[in-house]
C-alpha positions, 0 to 999 in steps of 0.5 A: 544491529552492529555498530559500524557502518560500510565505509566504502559506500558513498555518502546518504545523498539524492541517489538513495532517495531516487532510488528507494523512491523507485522500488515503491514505483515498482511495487505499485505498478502491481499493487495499486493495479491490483487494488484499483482494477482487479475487482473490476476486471474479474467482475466485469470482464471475466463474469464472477461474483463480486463477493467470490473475488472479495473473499479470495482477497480475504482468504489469500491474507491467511497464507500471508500470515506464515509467508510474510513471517517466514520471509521477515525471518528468512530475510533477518538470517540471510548473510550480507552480500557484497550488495548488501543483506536486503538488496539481492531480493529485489534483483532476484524477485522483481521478474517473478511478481511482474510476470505474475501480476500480469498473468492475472488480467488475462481476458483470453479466459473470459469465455472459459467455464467459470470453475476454470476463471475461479481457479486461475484467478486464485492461483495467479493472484496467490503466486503475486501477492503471497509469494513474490510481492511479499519476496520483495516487499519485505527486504524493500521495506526492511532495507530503509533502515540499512541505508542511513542510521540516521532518523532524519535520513530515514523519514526521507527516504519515507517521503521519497517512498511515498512519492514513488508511489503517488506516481505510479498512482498517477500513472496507474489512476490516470493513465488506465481508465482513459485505455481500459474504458470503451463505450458499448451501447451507451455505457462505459464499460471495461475492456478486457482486451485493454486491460492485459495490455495494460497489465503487460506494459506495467509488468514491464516497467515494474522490473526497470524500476526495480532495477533502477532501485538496486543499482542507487541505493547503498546499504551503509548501515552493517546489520549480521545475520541473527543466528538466535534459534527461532522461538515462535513463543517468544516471537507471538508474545513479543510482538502481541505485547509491542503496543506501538507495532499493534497501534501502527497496524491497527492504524494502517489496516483502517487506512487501508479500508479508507484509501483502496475503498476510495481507489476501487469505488472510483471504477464504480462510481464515476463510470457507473453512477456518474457515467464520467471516466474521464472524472476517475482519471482527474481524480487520479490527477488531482490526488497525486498533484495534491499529494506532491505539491502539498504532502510530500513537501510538507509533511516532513516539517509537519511531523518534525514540529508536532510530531508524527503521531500528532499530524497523522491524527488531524489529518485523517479526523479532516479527511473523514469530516469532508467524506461526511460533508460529500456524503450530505451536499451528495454532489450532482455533478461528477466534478465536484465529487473529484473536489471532496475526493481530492481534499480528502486525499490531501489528509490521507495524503500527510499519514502515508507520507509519514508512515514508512517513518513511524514504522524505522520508529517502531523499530527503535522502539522495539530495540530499546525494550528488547535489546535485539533489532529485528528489521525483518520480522517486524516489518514482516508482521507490518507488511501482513497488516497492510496486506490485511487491510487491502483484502479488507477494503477489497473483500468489504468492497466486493461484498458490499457490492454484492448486498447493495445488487450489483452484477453485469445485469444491474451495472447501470441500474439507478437504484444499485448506482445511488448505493453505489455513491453511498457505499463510496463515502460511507466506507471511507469515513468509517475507515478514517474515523478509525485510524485517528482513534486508534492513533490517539488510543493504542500507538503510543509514540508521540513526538516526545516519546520518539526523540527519548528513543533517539538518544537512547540507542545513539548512546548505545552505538557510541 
């Protein structure tokens, strides 16, 4: 990274924040609709097999593997503009992921043959999420560390990104299951009709918040172009040898497993088991005011007293406790499930505060041993592993679905429904046990070890 920082630009300040807490509204508008809904659009609305639509997800993460890299790469060898080096992406990709995003809930197709269902739900859903949502995903993700060099400023702009994310989780988790539900002979099942309407309006409003990102956020940190000759060898061994990146990914492949299977299960076990849409959407609610009332004011101070690391571990070893305790009292009434969902989400809510955060710390830690900064290589490799983790929680989830009997026919059958409530607190326990023990075990930056690292590279830009 160079030393010197853009002078012309304003400095860090409340515009930055608002703005990078927009570009994670944008890109959830696409995203959460993808881990919220898609599994059940395609297996309520369009007639396919759950495990068909799990193991496209899986699938589509191998391509992921060369494009999340070759955009890290393509985004570490592009030249700054007068916008800035990672900017520009996201003004020139954010109308390609929405259209493409919006192109994959079309129930206009739900009478067609189901070969031809299979096929456009594999192309649309490659086209967003292997293309364009990793086109501007990386560049957004890599671009916190070019708005301040501060740690400080960075672990705000963490905080602010996961605030724009809890509301488009609003938005998304509210406001959809009380538009796409309908009630048809008794039961609440999934508009089609609704859900590409749906899916239209946060296409839209995806590109605005987008938009809105570019136009606030200031670039002030200069990082060049990396004109080194690629070696791919050097690359492989260089991040397979990196114990905090591997530590953060494994972390965040289980706490995807945790928080998209507690996302997806909702469109089962509340319509499905509890007969309650109205319950998916307060748990929506109520995650998200947890989320900014408790989370996001908090987790700052948390993790500058104890440590990152530290709050992540407790955290999540409490949300798997409470998953346990649901999975034991097994609540009767719907709303007392939204209780246990919301405490647990609470816990959760602490670590992905702060993950954005631990991966600028990753970063660093990688500077200091290498001597080369590599934003958009490693954040590319990150982003992989999220993405892995949600084809994960989704190809687990539609497979699971699948063992336990669920089809159109079965939906509402009480035997497939009572594994569908055990299924929804099994998963996530499993997954938050994971990411307190590989916390603990693999990622080795505890609070100590991130402030060393601190001081070592303020040294180095003296």
């Amino acid at each position: 990274m160079a030393d010197s920082t853009k002078n012309a630009a304003a400095p860090f300040g409340m515009k930055d924040k608002l703005g990078y807490m927009f570009g994670d509204f944008g890109n959830d508008f696409t995203f959460i609709l993808s881990s919220s809904f898609m599994l059940k659009f395609y297996t309520d609305v369009m007639g396919i097999d759950a495990a068909v639509v799990g193991l496209l997800m899986m699938a589509a993460r191998f391509i992921d593997a060369f494009t999340d890299v070759t955009m890290g790469q393509i985004v570490d060898r592009s030249k700054p503009t007068k916008d800035g080096k990672f900017k520009p992406w996201i003004k020139r990709m954010c109308g390609p992921v929405a259209i493409a995003s919006f192109l994959i809930y079309q129930s206009g197709f739900a009478n067609m043959a189901y070969g031809f269902k299979v096929f456009w739900m594999v192309i649309t859903y490659i086209l967003w999420g292997s293309i364009f949502y990793t086109s501007i995903n990386i560049p957004y993700g890599s671009m916190a560390s070019a708005v301040s060099p501060d740690p400080k400023d960075r672990a705000e702009l963490s905080t602010w990104r996961t605030i724009g994310g809890t509301l488009a989780g609003l938005v998304i988790g509210v406001g959809t299951p009380m538009f796409a539900y309908e009630m048809v002979d008794g039961n609440t099942v999934l508009s089609g009709s609704r859900m590409t309407i749906i899916a239209g309006v946060f296409s839209v409003l995806a590109i605005f918040c987008y938009l809105i990102c570019f136009n606030l956020v200031r670039e002030r940190v200069e990082v060049p172009a990396n004109n080194t000759k690629l070696n791919v060898g050097n690359l492989l061994k260089s991040l397979v040898t990196n114990r905090s990146l591997l530590g953060i990914i494994a972390a965040a492949i289980a706490l995807l497993l945790a928080m998209l299977t507690m996302q997806g299960m909702a469109g089962y076990v509340f319509p499905n088991y509890y007969g309650n849409a109205t319950a998916q959407s307060l748990s929506s609610l109520t995650g998200t005011v947890a989320m900014l009332v408790i989370c996001a004011p908090l987790a700052s101070r948390l993790s500058a007293k104890f440590g990152k690391k530290e709050l992540s571990v407790v955290s999540c070893a409490t949300a798997a406790v409470v998953y346990l305790v649901c999975l034991i009292v097994h609540p009767a009434n719907a709303f007392v499930y939204v209780g246990f969902f919301t405490v647990a989400y609470i816990g959760l809510g602490f670590f992905n505060t702060v993950i954005w955060a631990m991966i600028t710390d990753v970063i660093d830690d990688a500077e200091v041993k290498n001597g080369v900064r590599e934003d958009g290589t490693i954040y590319s490799v990150y982003s992989f592993a999220r993405k892995l983790g949600q084809a994960l929680s989704a190809g687990l989830t539609g497979s699971l679905l699948t063992m336990i009997g669920y089809s159109n026919a079965t939906a509402f059958d009480p035997v497939v429904t009572e594994r569908i409530f055990k299924l929804s607190c099994i998963a996530p326990i499993i997954g938050f046990a994971l990411v307190a023990v590989f916390l603990i075990v693999i990622y080795p930056l505890n609070k100590k070890r991130v402030e060393e690292n601190v001081t070592v590279l303020a040294q180095k830009r003296k």
